[in-house]
C-alpha positions in Angstrom: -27.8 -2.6 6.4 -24.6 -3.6 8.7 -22.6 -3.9 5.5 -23.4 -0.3 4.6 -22.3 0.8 7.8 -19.1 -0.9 7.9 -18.6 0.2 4.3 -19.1 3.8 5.3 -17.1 3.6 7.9 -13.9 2.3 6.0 -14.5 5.2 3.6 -14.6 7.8 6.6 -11.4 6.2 8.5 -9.4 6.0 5.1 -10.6 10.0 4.6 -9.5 11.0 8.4 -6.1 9.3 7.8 -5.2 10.6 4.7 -6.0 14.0 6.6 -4.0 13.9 9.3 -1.1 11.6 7.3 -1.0 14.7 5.0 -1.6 17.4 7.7 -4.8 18.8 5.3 -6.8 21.7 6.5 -9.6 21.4 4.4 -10.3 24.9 4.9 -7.8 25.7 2.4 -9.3 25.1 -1.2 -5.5 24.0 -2.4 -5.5 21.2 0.8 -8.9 20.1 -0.3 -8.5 19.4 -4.2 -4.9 17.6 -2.6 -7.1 15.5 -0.3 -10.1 14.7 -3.4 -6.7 13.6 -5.2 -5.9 11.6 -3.0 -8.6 9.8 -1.7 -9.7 9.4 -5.4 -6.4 7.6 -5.8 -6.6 5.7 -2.5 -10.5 4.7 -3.7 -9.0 3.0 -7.3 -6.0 1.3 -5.2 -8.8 -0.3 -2.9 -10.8 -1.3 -6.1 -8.0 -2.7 -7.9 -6.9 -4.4 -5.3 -10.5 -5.9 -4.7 -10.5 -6.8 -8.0 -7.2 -9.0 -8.1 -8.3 -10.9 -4.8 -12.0 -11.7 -6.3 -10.0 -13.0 -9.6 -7.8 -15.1 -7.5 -10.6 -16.5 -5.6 -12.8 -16.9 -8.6 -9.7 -18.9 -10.4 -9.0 -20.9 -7.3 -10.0 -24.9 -7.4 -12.2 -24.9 -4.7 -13.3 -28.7 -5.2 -11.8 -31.8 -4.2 -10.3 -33.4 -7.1 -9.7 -37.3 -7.8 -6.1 -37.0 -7.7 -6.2 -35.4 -3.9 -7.4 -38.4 -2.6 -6.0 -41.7 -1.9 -7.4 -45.1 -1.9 -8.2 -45.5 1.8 -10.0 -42.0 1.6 -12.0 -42.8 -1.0 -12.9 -46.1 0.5 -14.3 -44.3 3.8 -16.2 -42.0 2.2 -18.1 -44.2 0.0 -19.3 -46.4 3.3 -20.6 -43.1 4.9 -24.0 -44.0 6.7 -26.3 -40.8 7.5 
């Protein structure tokens, strides 16, 4: 529920500042097929980019691997008592 709130939110801030960045008055028909433009372009930059940072993370190596560790670190970790 709080993610759908913060989610709507963002959508309505990015919507008021394309409004006032563009000075729309979306009484006018011609302003408010300008602004659906825009905030349907705005929507697919914020989805693209989305996309690129979940790949990076995704592709990131997230485990430890054998060659990041030297000797003496393996050494203490191995005589680890709970």
């Amino acid at each position: 529920m709080k993610l759908t709130i913060v989610i709507i939110k963002f959508l309505f801030l990015g919507a008021l500042f394309i409004i006032s960045n563009n000075n729309l008055a979306l009484r006018d028909s011609h302003n408010r097929e300008q602004f659906f433009d825009i905030y349907y372009s705005w929507l697919s930059q914020v989805f693209d980019n989305a996309l690129t940072l979940t790949s990076y993370v995704v592709k990131f190596e997230w485990l430890p691997t054998a060659e990041n560790f030297t000797v003496v670190e393996v050494q203490k970790n191995t005589n680890f008592v709970p």
